[in-house]
MMTF fields as JSON, N, C-alpha, C and O atoms, coordinates in Angstrom:
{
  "mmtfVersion": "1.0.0",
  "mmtfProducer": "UNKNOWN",
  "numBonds": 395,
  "numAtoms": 396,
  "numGroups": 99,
  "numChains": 1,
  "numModels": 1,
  "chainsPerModel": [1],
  "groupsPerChain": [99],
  "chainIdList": ["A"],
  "bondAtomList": [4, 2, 8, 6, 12, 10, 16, 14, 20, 18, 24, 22, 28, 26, 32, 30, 36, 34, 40, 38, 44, 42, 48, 46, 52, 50, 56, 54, 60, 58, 64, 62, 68, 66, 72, 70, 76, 74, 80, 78, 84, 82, 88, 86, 92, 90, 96, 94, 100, 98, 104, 102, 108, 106, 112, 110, 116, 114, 120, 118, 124, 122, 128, 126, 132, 130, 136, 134, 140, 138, 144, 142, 148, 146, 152, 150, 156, 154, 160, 158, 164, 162, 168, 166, 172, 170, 176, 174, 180, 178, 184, 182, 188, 186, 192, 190, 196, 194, 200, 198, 204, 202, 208, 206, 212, 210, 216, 214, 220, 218, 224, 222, 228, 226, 232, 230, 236, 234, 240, 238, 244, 242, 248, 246, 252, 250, 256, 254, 260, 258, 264, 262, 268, 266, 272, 270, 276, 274, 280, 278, 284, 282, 288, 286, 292, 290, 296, 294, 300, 298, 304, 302, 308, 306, 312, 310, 316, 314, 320, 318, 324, 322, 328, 326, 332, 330, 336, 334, 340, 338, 344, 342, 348, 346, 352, 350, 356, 354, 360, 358, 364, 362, 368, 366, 372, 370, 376, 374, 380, 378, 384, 382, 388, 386, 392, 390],
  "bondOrderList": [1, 1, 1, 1, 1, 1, 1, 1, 1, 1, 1, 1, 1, 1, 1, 1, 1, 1, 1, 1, 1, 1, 1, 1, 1, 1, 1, 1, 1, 1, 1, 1, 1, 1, 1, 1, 1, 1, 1, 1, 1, 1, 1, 1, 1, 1, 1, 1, 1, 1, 1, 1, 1, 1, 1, 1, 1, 1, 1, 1, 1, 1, 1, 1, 1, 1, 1, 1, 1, 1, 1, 1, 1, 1, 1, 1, 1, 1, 1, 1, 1, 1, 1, 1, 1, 1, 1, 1, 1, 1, 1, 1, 1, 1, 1, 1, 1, 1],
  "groupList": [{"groupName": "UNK", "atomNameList": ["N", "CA", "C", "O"], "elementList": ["N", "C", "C", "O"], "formalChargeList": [0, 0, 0, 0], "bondAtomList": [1, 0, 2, 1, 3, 2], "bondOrderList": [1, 1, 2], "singleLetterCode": "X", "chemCompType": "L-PEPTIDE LINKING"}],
  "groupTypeList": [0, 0, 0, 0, 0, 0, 0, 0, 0, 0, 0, 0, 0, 0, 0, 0, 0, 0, 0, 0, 0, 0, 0, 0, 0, 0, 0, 0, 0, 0, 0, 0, 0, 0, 0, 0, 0, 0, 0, 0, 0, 0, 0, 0, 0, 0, 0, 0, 0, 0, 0, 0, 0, 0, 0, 0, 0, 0, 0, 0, 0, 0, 0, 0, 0, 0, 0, 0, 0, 0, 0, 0, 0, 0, 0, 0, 0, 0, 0, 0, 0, 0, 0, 0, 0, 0, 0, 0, 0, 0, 0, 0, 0, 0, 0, 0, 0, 0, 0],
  "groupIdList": [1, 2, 3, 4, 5, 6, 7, 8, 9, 10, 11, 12, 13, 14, 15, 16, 17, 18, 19, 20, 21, 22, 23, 24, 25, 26, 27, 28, 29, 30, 31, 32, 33, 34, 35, 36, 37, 38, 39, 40, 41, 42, 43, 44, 45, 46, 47, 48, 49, 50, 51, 52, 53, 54, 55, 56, 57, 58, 59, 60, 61, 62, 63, 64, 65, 66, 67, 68, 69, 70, 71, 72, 73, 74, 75, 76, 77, 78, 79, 80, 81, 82, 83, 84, 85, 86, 87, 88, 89, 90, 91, 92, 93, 94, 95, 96, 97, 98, 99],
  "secStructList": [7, 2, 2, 2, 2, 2, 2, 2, 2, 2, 2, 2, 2, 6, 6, 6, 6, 7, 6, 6, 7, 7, 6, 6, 6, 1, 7, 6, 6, 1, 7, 6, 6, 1, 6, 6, 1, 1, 7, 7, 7, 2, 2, 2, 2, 2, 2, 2, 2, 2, 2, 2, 2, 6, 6, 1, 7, 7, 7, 7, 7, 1, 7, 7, 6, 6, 1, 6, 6, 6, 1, 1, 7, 2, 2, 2, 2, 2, 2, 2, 2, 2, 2, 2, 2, 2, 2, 2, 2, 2, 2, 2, 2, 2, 2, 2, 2, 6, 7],
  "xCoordList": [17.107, 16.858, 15.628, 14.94, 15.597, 13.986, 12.88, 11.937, 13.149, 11.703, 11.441, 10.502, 12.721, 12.624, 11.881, 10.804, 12.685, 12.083, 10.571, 9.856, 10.202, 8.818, 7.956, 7.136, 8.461, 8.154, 7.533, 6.421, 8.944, 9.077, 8.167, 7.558, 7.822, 6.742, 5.538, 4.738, 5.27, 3.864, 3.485, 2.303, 4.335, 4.575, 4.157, 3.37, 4.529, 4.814, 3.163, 2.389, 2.618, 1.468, 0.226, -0.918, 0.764, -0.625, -0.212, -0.969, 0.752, 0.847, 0.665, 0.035, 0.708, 0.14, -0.938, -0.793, -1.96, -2.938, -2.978, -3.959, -1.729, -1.387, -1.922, -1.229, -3.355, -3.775, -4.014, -4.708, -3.478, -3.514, -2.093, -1.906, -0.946, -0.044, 0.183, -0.584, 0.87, 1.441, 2.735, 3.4, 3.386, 4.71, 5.639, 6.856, 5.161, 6.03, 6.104, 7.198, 4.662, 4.9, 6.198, 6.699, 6.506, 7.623, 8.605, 8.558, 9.767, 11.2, 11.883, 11.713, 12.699, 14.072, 14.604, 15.091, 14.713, 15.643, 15.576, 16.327, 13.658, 12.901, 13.521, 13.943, 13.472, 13.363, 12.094, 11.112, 12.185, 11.246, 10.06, 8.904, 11.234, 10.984, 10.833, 10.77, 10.728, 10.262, 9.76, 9.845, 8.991, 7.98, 7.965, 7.076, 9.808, 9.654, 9.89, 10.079, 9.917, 9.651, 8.378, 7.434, 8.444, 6.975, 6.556, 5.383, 6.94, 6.264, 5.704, 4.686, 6.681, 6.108, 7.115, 8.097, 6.348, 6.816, 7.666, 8.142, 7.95, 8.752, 8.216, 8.745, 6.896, 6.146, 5.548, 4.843, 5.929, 5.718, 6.981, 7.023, 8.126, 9.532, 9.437, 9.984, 8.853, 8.243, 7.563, 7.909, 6.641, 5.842, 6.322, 5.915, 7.155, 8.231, 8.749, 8.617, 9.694, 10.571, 9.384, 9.502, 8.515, 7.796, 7.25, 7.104, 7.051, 6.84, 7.486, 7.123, 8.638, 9.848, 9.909, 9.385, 10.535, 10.603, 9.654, 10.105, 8.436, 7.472, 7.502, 7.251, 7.791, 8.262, 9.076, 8.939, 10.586, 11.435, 12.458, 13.615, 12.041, 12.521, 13.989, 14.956, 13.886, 14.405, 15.147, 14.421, 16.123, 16.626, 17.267, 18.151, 16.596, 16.493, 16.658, 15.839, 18.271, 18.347, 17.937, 17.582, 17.852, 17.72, 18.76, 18.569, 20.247, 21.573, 22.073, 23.221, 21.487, 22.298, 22.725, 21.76, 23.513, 23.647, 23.89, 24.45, 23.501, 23.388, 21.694, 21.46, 20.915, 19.467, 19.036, 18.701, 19.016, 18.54, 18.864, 18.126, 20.411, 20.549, 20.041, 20.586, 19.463, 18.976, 17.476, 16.885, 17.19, 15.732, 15.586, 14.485, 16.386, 16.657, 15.677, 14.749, 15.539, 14.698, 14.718, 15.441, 13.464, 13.406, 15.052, 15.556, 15.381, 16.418, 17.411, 17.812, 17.769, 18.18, 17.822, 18.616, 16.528, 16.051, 15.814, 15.43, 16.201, 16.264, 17.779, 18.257, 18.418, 20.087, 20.361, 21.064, 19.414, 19.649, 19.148, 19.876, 17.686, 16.928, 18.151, 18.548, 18.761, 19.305, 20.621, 20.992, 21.299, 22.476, 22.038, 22.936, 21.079, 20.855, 20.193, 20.133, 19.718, 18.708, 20.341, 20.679, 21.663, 22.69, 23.775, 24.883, 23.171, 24.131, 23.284, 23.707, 22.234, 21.457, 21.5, 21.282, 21.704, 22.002, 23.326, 23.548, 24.371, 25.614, 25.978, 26.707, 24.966, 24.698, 24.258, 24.903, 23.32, 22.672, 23.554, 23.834, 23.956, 24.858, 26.164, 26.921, 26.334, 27.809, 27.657, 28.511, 26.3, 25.544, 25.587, 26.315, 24.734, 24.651, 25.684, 25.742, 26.466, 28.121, 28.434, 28.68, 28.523, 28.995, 30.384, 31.03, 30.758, 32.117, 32.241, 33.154],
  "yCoordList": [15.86, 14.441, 14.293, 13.319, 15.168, 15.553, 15.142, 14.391, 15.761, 15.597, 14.178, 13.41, 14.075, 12.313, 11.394, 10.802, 11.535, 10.679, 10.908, 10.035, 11.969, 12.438, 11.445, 10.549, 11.959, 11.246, 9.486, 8.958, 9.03, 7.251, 7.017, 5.955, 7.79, 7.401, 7.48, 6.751, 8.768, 8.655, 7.588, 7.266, 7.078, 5.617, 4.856, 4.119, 4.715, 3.32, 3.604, 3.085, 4.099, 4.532, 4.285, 3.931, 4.571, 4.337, 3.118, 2.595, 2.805, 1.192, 0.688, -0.17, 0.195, -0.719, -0.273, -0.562, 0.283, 1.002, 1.25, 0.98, 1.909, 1.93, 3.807, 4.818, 3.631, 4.892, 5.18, 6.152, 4.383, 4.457, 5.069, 5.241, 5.431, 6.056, 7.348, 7.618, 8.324, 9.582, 9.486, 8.645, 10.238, 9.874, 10.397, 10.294, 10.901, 11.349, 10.092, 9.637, 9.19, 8.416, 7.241, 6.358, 7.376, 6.113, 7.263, 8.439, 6.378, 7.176, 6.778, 5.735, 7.827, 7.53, 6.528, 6.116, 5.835, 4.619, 3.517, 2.931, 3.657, 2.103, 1.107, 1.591, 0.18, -0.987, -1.51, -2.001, -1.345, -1.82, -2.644, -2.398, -4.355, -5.156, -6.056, -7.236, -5.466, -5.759, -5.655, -4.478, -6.44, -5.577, -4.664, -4.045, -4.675, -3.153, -2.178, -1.025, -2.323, -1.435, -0.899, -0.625, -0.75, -0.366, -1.906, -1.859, -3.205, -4.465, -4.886, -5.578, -4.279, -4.91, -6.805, -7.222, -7.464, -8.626, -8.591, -7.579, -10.089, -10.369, -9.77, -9.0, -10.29, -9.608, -8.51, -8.133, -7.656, -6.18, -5.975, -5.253, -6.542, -5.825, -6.086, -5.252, -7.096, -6.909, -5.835, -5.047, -5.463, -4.28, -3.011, -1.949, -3.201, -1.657, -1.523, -0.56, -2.788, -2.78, -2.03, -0.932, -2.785, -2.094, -0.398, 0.298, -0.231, 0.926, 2.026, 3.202, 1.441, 2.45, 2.365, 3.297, 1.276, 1.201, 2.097, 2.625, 2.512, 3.094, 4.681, 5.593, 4.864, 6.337, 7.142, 8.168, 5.925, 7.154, 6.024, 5.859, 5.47, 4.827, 4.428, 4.678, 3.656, 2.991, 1.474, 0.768, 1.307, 0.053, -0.745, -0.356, -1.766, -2.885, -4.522, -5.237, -4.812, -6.345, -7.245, -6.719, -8.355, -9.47, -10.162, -11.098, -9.965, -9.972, -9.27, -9.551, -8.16, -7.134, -7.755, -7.599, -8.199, -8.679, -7.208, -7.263, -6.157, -5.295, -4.754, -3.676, -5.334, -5.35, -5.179, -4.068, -6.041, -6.331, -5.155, -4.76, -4.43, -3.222, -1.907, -0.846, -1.894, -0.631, -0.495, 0.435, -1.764, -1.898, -1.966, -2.332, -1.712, -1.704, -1.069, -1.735, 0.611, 1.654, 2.483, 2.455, 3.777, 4.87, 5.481, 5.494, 5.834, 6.408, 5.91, 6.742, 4.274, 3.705, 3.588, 3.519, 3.574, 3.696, 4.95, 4.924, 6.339, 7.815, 7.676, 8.406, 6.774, 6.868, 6.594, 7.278, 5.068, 4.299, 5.252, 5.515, 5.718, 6.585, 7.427, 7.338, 8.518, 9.71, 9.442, 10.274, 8.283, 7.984, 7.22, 7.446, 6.57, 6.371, 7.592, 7.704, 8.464, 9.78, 10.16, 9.862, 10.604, 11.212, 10.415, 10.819, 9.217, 8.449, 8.754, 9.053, 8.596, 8.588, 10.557, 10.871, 11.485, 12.805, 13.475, 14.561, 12.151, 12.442, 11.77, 12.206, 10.272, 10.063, 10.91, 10.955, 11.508, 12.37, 13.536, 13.888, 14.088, 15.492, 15.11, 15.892, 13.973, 13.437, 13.424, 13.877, 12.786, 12.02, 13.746, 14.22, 14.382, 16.28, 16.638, 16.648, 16.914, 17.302, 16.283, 16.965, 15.373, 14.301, 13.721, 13.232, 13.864, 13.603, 11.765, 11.183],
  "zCoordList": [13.51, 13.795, 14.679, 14.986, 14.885, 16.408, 15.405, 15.658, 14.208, 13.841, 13.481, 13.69, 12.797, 11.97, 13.279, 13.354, 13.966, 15.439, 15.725, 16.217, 15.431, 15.706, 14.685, 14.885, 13.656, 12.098, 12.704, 12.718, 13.145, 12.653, 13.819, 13.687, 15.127, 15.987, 16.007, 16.594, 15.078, 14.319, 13.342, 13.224, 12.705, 11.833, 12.243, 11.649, 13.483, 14.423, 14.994, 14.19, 15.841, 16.253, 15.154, 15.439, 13.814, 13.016, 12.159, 11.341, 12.351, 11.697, 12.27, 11.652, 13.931, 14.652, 15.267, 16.455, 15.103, 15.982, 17.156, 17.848, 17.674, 19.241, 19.37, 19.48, 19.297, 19.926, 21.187, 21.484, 22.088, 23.377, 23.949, 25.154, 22.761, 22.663, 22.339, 21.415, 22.637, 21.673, 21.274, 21.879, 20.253, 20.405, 21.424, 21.271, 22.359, 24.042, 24.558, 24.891, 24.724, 25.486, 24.699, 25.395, 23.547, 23.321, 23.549, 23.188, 24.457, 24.632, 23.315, 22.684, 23.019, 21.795, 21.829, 20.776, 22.886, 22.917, 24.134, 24.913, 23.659, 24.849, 23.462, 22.412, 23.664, 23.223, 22.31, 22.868, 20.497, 20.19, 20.6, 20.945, 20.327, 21.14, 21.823, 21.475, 23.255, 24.407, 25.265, 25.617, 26.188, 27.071, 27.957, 28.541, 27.982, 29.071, 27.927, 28.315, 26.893, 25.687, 25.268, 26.009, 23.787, 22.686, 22.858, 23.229, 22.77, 23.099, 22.015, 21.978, 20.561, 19.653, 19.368, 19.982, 18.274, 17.709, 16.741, 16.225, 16.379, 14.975, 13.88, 13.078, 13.94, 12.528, 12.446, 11.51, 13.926, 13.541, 12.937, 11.94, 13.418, 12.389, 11.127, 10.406, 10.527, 8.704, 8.711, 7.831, 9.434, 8.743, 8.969, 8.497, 9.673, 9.722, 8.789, 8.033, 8.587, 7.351, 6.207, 5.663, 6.1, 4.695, 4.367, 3.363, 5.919, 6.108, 6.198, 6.235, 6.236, 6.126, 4.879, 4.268, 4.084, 2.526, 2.002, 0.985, 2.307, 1.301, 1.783, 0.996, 2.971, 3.585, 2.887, 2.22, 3.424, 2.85, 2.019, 2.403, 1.151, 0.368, 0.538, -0.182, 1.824, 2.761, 1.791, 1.092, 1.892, 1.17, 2.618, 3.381, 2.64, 3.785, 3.204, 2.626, 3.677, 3.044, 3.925, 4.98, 3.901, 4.99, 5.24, 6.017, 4.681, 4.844, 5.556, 5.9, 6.041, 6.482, 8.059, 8.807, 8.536, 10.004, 10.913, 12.008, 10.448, 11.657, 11.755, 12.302, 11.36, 11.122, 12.425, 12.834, 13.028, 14.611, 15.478, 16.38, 15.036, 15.861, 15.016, 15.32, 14.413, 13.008, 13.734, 14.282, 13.485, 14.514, 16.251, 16.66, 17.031, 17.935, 18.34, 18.8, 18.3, 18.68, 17.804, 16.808, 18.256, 17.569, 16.872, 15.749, 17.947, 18.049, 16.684, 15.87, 16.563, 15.941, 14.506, 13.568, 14.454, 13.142, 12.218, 11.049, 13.182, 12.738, 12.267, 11.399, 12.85, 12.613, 11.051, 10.307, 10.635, 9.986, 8.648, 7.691, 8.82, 7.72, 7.009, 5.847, 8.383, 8.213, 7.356, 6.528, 7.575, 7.269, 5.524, 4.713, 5.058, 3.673, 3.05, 1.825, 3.838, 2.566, 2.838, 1.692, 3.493, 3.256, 2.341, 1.987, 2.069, 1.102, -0.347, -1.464, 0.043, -1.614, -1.904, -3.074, -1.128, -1.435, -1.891, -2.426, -1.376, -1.961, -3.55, -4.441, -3.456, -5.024, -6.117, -7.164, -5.96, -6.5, -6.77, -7.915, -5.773, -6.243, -6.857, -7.432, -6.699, -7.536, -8.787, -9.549, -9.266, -10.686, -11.163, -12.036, -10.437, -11.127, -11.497, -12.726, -11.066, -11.133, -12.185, -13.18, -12.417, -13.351, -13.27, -14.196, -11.926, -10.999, -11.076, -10.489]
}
């Protein structure tokens, strides 16, 4: 999960051009955002969303009412990744098997 986290902060760093960052300096679990956080906006959380979608082929509703906590932080959003590539890996080996 270390790395994923590594992963979604290098994301975050070159999708918003925060080169005045590394990914040390964001903690696992500052606060997207807010300003005692990363201090991003609303419409940086669209471009996450998309950026995740095109990463790791991320499926993100706008129904989902636990959204707000998925996006919470790093931390949160390694949770969210890790837990759909392990749903879409148990699809897959089910579909193989033909179970």
């Amino acid at each position: 999960m270390d790395s994923l986290k590594l992963e979604i902060k290098q994301l975050l760093i070159e999708a918003f051009d925060l080169e005045h960052l590394t990914p040390a300096d964001i903690d696992d679990n500052a606060p997207l955002f807010e300003t005692d956080g990363v201090g991003l906006d609303s419409i940086d959380a669209l471009e996450i969303g998309i950026v995740l979608r095109k990463h790791y082929q991320l499926t993100i509703t706008a129904d989902d009412t636990r959204m707000r906590e998925h996006f919470r932080s790093v931390s949160s959003l390694a949770a969210l990744i890790a837990s759909q590539q392990k749903a879409a890996t148990a699809v897959s080996e089910t579909a193989s098997t033909g179970e």
